[in-house]
C-alpha positions in Angstrom: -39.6 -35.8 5.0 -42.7 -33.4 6.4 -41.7 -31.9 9.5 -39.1 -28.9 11.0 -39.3 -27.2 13.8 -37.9 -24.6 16.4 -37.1 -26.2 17.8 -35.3 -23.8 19.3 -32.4 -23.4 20.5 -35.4 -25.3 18.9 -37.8 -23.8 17.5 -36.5 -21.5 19.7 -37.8 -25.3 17.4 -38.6 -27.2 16.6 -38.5 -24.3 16.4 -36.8 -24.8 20.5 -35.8 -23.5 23.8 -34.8 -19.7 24.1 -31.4 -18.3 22.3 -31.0 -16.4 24.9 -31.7 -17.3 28.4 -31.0 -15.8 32.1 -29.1 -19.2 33.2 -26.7 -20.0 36.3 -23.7 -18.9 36.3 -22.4 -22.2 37.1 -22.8 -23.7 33.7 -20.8 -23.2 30.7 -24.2 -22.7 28.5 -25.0 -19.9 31.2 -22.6 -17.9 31.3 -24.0 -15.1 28.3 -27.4 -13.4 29.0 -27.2 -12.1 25.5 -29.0 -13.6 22.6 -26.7 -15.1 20.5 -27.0 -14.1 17.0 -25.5 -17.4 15.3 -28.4 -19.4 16.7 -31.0 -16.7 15.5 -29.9 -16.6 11.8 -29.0 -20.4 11.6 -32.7 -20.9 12.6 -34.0 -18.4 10.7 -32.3 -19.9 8.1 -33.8 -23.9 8.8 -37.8 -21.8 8.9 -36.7 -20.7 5.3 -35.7 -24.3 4.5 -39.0 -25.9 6.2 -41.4 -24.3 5.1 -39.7 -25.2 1.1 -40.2 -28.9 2.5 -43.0 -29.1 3.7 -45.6 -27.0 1.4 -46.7 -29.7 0.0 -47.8 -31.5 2.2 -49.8 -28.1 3.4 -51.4 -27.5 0.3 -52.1 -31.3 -0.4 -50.3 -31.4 -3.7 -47.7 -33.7 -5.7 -45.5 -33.4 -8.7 -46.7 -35.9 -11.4 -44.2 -37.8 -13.1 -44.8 -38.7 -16.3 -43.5 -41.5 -18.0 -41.1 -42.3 -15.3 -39.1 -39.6 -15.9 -38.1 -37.7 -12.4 -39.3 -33.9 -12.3 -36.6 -31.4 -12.3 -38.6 -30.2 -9.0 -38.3 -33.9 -7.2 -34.7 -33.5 -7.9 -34.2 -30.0 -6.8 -36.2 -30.7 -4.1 -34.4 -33.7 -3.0 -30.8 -32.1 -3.2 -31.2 -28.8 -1.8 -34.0 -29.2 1.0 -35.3 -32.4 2.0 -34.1 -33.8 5.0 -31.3 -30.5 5.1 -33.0 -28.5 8.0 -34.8 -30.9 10.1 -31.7 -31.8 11.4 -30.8 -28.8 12.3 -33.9 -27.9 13.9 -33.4 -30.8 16.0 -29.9 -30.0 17.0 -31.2 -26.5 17.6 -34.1 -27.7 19.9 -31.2 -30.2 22.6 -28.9 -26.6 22.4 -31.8 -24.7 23.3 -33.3 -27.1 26.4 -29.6 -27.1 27.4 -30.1 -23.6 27.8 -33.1 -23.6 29.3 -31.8 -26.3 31.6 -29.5 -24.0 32.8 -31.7 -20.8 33.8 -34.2 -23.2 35.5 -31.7 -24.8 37.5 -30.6 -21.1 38.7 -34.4 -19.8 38.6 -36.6 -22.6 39.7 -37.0 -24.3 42.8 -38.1 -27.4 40.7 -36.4 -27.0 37.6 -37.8 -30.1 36.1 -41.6 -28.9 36.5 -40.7 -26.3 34.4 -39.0 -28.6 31.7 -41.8 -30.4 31.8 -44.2 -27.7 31.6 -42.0 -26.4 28.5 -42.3 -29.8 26.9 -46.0 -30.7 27.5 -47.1 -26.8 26.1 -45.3 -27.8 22.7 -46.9 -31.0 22.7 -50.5 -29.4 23.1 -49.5 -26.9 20.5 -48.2 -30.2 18.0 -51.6 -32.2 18.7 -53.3 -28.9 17.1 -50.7 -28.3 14.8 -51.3 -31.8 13.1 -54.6 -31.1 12.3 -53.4 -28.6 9.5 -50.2 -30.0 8.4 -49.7 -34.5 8.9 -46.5 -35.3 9.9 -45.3 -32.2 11.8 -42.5 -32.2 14.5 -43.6 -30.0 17.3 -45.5 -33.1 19.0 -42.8 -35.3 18.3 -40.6 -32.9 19.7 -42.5 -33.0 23.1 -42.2 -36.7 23.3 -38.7 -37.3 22.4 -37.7 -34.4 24.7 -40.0 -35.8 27.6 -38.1 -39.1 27.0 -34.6 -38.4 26.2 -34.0 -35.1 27.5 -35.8 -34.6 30.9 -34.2 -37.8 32.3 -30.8 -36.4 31.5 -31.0 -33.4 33.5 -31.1 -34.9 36.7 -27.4 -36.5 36.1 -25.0 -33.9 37.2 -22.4 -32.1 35.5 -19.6 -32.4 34.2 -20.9 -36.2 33.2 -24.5 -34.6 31.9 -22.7 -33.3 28.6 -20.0 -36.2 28.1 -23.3 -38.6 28.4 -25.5 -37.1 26.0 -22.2 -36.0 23.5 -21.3 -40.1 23.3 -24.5 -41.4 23.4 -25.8 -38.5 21.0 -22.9 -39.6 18.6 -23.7 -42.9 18.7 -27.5 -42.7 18.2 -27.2 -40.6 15.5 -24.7 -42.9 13.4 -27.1 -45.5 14.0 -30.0 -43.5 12.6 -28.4 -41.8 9.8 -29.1 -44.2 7.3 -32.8 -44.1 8.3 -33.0 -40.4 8.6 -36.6 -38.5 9.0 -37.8 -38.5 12.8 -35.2 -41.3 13.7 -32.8 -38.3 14.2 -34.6 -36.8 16.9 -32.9 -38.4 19.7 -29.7 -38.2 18.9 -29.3 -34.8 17.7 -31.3 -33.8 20.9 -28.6 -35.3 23.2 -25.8 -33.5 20.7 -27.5 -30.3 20.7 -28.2 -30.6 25.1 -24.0 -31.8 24.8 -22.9 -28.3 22.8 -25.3 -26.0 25.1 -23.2 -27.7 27.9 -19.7 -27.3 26.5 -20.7 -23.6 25.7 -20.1 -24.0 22.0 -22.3 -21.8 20.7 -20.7 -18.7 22.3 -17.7 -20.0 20.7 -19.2 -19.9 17.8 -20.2 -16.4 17.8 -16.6 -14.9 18.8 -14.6 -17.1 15.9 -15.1 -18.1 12.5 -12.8 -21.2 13.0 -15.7 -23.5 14.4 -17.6 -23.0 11.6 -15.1 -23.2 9.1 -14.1 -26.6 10.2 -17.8 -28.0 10.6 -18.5 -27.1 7.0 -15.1 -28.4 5.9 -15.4 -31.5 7.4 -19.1 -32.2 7.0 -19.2 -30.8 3.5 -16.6 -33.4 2.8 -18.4 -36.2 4.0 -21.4 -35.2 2.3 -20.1 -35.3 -1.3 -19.5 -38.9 -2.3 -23.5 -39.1 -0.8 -24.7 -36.3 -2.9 -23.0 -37.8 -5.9 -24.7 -41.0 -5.0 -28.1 -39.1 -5.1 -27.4 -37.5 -8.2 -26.8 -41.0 -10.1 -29.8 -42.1 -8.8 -32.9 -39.5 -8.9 -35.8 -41.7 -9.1 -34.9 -43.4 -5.3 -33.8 -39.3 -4.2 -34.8 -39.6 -1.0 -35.9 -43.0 -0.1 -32.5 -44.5 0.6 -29.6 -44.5 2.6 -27.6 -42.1 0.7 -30.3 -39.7 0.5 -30.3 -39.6 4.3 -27.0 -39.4 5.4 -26.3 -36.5 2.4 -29.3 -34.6 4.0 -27.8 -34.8 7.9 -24.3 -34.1 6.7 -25.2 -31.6 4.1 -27.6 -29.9 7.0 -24.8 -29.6 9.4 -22.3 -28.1 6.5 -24.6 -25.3 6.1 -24.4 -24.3 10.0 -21.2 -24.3 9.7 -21.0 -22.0 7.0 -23.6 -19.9 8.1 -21.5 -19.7 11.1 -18.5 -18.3 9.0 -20.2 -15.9 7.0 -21.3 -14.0 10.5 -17.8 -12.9 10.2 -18.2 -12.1 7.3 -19.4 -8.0 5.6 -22.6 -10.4 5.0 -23.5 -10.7 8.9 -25.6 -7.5 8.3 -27.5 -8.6 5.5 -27.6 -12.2 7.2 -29.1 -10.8 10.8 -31.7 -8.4 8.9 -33.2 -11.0 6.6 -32.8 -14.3 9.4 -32.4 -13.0 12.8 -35.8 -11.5 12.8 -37.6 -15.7 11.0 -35.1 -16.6 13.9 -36.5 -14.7 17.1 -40.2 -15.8 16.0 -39.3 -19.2 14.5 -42.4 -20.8 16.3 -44.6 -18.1 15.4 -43.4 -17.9 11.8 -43.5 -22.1 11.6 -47.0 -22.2 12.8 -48.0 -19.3 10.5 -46.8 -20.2 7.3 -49.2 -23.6 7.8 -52.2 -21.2 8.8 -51.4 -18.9 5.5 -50.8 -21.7 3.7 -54.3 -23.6 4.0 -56.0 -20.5 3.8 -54.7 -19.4 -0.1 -54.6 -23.1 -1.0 -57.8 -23.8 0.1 -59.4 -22.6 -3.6 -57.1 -24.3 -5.8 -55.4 -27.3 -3.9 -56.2 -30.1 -1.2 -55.2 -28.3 2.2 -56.4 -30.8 5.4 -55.9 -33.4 3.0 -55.4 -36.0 6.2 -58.1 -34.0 8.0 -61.2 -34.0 5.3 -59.9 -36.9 3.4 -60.0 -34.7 0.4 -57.7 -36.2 -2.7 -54.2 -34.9 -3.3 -54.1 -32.7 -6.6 -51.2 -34.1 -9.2 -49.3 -30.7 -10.6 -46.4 -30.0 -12.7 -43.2 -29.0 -12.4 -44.3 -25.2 -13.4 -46.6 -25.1 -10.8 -44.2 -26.7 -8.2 -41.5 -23.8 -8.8 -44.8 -21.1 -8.9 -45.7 -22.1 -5.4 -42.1 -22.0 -4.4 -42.1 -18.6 -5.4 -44.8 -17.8 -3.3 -42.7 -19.5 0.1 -40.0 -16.2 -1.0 -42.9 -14.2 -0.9 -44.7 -15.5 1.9 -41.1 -15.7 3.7 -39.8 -12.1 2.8 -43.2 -11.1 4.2 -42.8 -12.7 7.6 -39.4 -11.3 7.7 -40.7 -7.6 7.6 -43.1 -8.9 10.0 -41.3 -10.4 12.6 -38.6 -7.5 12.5 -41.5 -5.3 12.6 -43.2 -7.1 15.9 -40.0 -7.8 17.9 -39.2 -3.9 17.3 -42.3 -3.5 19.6 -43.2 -6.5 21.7 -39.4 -8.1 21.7 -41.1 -11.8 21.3 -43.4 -13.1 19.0 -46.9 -13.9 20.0 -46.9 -18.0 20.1 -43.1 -17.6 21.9 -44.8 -15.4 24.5 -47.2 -17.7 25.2 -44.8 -20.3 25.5 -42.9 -18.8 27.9 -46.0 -18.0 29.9 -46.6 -21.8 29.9 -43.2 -22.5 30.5 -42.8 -19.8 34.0 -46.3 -19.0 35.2 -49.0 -20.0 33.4 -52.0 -22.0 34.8 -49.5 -24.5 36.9 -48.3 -21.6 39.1 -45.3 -19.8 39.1 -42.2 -21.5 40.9 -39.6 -19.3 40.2 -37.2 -18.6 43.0 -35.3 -15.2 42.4 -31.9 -14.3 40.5 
């Protein structure tokens, strides 16, 4: 699977909508100005995982296998990251436009212009995006969320979060076997359904939640896992491969959730929070960074230049990997570094320009 982000609160996604917005007091996901520091870390956490699933596709290269034996990299690669944090990107992105939904509807005095305006900025940003890495989300993103989201906030509340919980549910049972981009939908109307019942606030104050959502997903995820482990040469071309990746995904928030209650939360809000705050930013530059050093020794713009993809080992695999810590431990020191002095990162500024003013005119209505 190639794609993320932010979505945010999606990438914040694909990365997403904001963590932390100024919404109407009349909604549940409105009712904390603050910036929630769960949703910061946990995507933080999915750029980390992204950016491991999707290098290499950046740099245009491929593990060879040789004599039809499966690389130890395929495998690793299979079991701990693919098809892990897109799925949590995408639940991020519905809490996030939930959010979003919220402030506009208190802000605005045509809240769904400025959806819309939201959406079709990421989209522009995705067509351009697509140019350096094939098969990113952030264009996908714009179209599912045009599609499945915007019609959904004109039903009122309370029936606006028990629609898009059931029919997120259900959409997302149906595509778990398929997994990949087939997940967008429903994990958009599940993440729009918890921004509604004010579950991430929840989140924040207890570690119950997220206890019981890696428990219980974590449970369901191991006789999958066990079924990918017999099976390494099909890793991540069938059902089970899927369905371990979703359930396995949604394990980790949950645990990630925990630990914030942990002594780690420190250690967990310096190294994330900051990925987190600039997930777009940070998603968007890792592809620019990455096509730039590739572009000596690999096949970057692969889909663009119709250049050939470059077979490498398993050595070379875990080499680059090393690099992503690198690269990723340097946009961490970044990020914390920027916020400290702007507060947003560059492309998330721009987004909210888009998203408020920008060239469409500004139609916000007062506090």
């Amino acid at each position: 699977m190639v794609s993320p982000s932010s979505a945010s609160s999606a990438v914040t996604a694909a990365p997403s909508a904001e963590a932390s917005v100024d919404a109407a007091p009349t909604s549940p996901a409105a009712t904390h100005h603050r910036r929630l520091l769960v949703l910061d870390v946990v995507r933080g956490v999915a750029v980390a995982g992204i950016l491991f699933a999707n290098i290499a596709t950046i740099l245009g290269v491929t593990v060879q296998w040789n004599d039809g034996t499966v690389p130890l990299s395929h495998t690793l690669q299979q079991l701990l990251v693919q098809q892990r944090f897109f799925p949590i990107f995408s639940l991020l992105f519905g809490v996030g436009f939930g959010m979003l939904l919220a402030s506009a509807e208190r802000r605005a005095a045509r809240p769904r212009a400025v959806l819309l305006r939201r959406l079709a900025a990421l989209g522009m940003l995705g067509l351009l995006h697509q140019l350096l890495q094939p098969g990113e989300a952030l264009l996908v993103y714009a179209v599912a969320g045009i599609a499945v989201l915007l019609p959904l906030s004109f039903v009122p509340r309370p029936w606006r979060g028990r629609i898009a919980a059931a029919a997120g549910l259900l959409i997302t049972a149906a595509a778990a076997p398929v997994g990949g981009m087939v997940l967008i939908p429903g994990l958009f109307l599940l993440g729009l359904a918890i921004a509604e019942a004010d579950l991430p606030r929840r989140v924040e104050e207890s570690a119950r939640h997220g206890l019981l959502l890696a428990l219980v997903a974590g449970a369901a995820a191991t006789p999958f896992l066990v079924m990918q482990l017999a099976s390494p040469e099909t890793a991540g071309f069938d059902t089970a491969s899927s369905v371990a990746g979703l359930l396995s995904g949604m394990s980790l928030v949950g645990v990630l959730a925990a630990l914030l209650r942990t002594p780690l939360r420190g250690a967990l809000e310096a190294v994330f929070a900051p990925l987190g705050r600039m997930a777009l930013t940070n998603y968007v530059g890792a592809t620019v960074i990455g096509v730039l050093v590739g572009w000596p020794l690999y096949s970057p713009l692969w889909g663009l230049l119709d250049r050939d993809i470059v077979l490498i080992g398993d050595g070379e695999m875990f080499a680059i990997w090393g690099g992503c810590v690198l690269l990723l431990v340097g946009q961490s020191l970044c990020s914390r570094w920027w916020l400290a002095r702007f507060g947003q990162g560059p492309l998330e500024k721009a987004w909210q320009w888009a998203t408020w003013s920008g060239a469409w005119g500004r139609e916000q209505v007062g506090s």
